[in-house]
N, C-alpha and C positions, 0 to 999 in steps of 0.2 A: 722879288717878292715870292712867298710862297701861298698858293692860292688851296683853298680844299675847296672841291668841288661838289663836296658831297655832305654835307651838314644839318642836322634836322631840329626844331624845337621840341627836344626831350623834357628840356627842365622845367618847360611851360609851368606857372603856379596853379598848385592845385585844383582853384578854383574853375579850371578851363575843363580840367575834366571833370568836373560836379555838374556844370552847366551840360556838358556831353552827357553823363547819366541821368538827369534830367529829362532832356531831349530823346535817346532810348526811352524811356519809360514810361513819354509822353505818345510813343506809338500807340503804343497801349491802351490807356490812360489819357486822352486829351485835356485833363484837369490838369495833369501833371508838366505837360508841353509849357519851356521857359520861351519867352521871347529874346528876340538877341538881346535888348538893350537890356534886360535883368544881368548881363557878368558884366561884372564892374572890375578891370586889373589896374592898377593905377601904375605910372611909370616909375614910382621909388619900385614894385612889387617886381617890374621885368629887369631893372637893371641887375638887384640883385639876383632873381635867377638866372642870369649871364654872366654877372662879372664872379660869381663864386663856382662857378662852374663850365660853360665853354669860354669864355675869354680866358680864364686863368689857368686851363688846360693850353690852351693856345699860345700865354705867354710863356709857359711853361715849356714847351715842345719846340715852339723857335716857328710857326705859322702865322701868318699874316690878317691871312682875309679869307672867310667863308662864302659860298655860297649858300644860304640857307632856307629851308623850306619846311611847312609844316611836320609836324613826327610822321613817318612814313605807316605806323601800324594803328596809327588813330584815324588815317582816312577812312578807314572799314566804308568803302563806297558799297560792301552790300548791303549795308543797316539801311533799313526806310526806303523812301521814293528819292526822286531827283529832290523834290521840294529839302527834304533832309539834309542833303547833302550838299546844295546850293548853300542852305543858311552855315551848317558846317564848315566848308570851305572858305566863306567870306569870312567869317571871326577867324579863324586861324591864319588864313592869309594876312588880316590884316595885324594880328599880335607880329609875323614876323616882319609885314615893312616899318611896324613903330619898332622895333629891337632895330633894323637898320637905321633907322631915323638917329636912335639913341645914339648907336655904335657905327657911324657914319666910313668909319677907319677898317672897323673888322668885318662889317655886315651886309651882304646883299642878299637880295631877296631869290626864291624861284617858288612859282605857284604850284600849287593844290589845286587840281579841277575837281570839280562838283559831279565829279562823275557817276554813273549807276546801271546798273544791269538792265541792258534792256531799251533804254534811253539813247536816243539819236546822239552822237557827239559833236552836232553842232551845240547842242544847250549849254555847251561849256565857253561856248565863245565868250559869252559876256563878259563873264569872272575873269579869262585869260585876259581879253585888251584891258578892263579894269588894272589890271596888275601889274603889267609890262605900262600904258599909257599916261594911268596917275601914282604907281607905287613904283616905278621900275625897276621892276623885277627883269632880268636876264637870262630867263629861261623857265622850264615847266616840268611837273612830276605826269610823263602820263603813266597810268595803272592799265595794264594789256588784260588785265581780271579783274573788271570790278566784282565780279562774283563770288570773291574771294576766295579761292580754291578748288573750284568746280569748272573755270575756263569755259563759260558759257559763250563767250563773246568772239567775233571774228578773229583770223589771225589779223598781225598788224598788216600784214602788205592787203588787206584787204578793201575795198572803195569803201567801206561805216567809218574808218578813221579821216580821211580825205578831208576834210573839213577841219578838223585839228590841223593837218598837215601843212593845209593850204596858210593857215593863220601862222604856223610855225615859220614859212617861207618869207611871207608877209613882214613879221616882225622879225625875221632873222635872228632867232631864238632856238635854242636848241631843245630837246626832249629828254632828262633823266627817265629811262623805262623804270620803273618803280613800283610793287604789286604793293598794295598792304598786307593787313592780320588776314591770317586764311580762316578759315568757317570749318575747312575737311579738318577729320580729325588723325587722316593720313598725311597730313603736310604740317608739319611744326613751322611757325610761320617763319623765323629768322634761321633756321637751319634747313630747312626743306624750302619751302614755298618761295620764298626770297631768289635762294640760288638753279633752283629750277627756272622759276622764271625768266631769268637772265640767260640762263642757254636754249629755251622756250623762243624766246627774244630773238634773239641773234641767226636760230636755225627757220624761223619763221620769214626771217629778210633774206635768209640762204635759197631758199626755194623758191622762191620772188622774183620780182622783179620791180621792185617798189622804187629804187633810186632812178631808175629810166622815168618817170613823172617826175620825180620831185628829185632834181641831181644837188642842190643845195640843203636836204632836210640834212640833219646831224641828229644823232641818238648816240646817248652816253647809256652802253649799258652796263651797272654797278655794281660791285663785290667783286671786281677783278675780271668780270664777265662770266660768271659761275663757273661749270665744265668748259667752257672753249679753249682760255691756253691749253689746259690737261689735254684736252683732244683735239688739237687743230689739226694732226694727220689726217682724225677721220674725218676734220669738217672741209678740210681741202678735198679729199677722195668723194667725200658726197658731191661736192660741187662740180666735181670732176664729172661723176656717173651721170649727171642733172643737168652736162652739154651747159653748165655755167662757166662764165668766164673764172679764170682764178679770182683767189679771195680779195688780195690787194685792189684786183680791178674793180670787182663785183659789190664788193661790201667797203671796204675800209678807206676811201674818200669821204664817208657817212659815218662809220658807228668808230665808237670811242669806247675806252673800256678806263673805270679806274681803279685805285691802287687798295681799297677797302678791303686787303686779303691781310691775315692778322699771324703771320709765320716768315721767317727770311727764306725758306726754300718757296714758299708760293710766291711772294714778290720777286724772288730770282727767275723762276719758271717764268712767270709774263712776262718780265721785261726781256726774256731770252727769246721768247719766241712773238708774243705780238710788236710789231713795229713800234720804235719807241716814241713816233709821231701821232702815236694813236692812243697813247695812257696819259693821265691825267691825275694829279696826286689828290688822295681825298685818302680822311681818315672815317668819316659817318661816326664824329666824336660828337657828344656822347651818344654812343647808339647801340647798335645789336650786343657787343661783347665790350664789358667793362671793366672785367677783369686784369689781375697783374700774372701774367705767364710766371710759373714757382720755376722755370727753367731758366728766364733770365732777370727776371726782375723786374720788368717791367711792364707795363699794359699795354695788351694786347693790340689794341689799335692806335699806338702809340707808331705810325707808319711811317714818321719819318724816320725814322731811326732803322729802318729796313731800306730804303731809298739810300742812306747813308753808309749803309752797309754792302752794298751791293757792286756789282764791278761797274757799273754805269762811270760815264767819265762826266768832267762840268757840264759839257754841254748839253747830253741828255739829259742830265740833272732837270738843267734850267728847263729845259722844254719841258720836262714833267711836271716841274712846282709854277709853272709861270707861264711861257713861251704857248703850252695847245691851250690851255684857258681860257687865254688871250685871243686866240684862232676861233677857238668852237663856239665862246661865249663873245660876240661883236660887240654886245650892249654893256658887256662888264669891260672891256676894252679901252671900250668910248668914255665908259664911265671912270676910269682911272684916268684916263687921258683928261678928262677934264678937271680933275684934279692934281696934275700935271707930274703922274706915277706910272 
């Protein structure tokens, strides 16, 4: 199988975000405030935003099965209060377990917390076992800024997240670190914000010591892991100066990085240099870049064809499209296995 681990609902119909502009606007304006049961999507409305768009990219590409989770720039967890973002979260959450429902073959679920600046990250519990317990979902988007772009919030090795973490260990589910839409007007949200955040990420668990608690968490951190392959000399000699164990020991039993890098010299770079036990194939189709590269013909996040290009032999291959998926996500495992895949 070829698994993407990284998938988001872009093509949601219209009306999900009319209901979202609504709900902004009801900050304001509490005449204006929808209740959730006002978006009515019906399920002829989702199949066709799927099957004319990420399945048929999917059968198109030669991809199997997404992991899929609400649109990463629509959580804007700094818009409103918790209350906001709780009712937010649960409609989107639940458009992507009925798309799995629908597409039982191509679609699994990972959640959206109702996350918000400011707010304990226990109040996310509910939503999380809701979605793993009755939607089985296989894992979760935490956002490291709800802030959107301001980084108000602890690092992650810090006790505010612990509660997440602990639920993470619990369900043995892993974490997409995943910021949304940034708010600064110095951070472009998918060219800046996005890949900042990921080496934000990764250097935040360097200085840490977060896996000594919790030696089971897993964190996939996405877009190839922003700066880290580019600079793993200096994030080995940091760790060095910081009397840390090397990085294999230190970090990478736990964090995962995938293949979301949209050029064959980037995807050559990572798989050269981060262990190939620790990349995970994901295209985040459709998502940040849609375009068709005028250099080869093809779109951009068109990533298996970089995979296939690459010196990697079968069996790296397989570990990357299949084999750590399989590993880091236990509940999507099980869940193939019970469908006897």
């Amino acid at each position: 199988m070829i698994i993407d681990c990284h998938g988001h609902y872009t093509t949601a119909p219209k009306a999900l975000e009319d209901w979202r502009n609504r709900q902004i606007a009801g900050l304001k304006d509490p005449a204006q405030a929808p209740k959730a049961s006002e978006l009515s999507i019906g399920d002829d409305e989702l199949r066709e935003s799927i099957e004319k768009n990420q399945l048929a990219k999917m059968k198109e590409r030669g991809s199997d099965l997404t992991i899929f989770s609400p649109r990463a720039s629509f959580m804007a967890h700094h818009i409103g209060n918790f209350e906001t973002s709780a009712t937010w979260a649960a409609i989107c959450n639940e458009l992507c377990h009925r798309v799995s429902r629908l597409f039982p073959q191509h679609f699994i679920g990972a959640a959206m917390l109702p996350q918000s600046p400011g707010v304990d990250p226990k109040s996310c519990i509910p939503e999380l076992e809701k979605c793993v317990k009755e939607y089985g979902f296989v894992g979760i988007n935490l956002n490291p800024d709800p802030s959107g772009g301001h980084w108000t919030s602890p690092p992650l090795t810090d006790r505010h997240w612990y509660p997440i973490y602990e639920k993470m260990v619990e369900y043995d589910i892993p974490a997409m670190v995943h910021v949304s839409t940034s708010c600064n007007p110095c951070f472009h949200t998918t060219g800046a914000h996005y890949l900042n955040a990921d080496t934000t990420a990764f250097m935040q668990c360097l200085t840490g010591d977060l896996f000594r608690d919790f030696p089971t968490l897993r964190f996939v951190i996405p877009h190839g892991g922003g700066a880290v392959p580019y600079h793993w000399g200096r994030f080995r000699g940091l760790a060095q100066e910081l009397k840390k164990p090397i990085i294999e020991e230190h970090l990478l039993k736990n964090i995962f990085f995938d293949t979301c890098v949209y050029h064959q010299p980037g995807i050559d770079l990572l798989t050269g240099v981060v262990p190939v036990d620790n990349i995970l194939f994901a295209s985040e189709m459709i998502g940040a870049v849609r375009g068709i590269d005028p250099r080869t013909g093809h779109h951009y996040d068109d990533t298996k064809r970089y995979i296939e290009a690459s010196a990697l032999g079968a069996e790296d291959r397989r570990k990357i499209y299949e084999g750590n998926a399989r590993r880091v996500y236990p509940r999507l495992d099980a869940a193939l296995k019970r469908k006897g895949l």
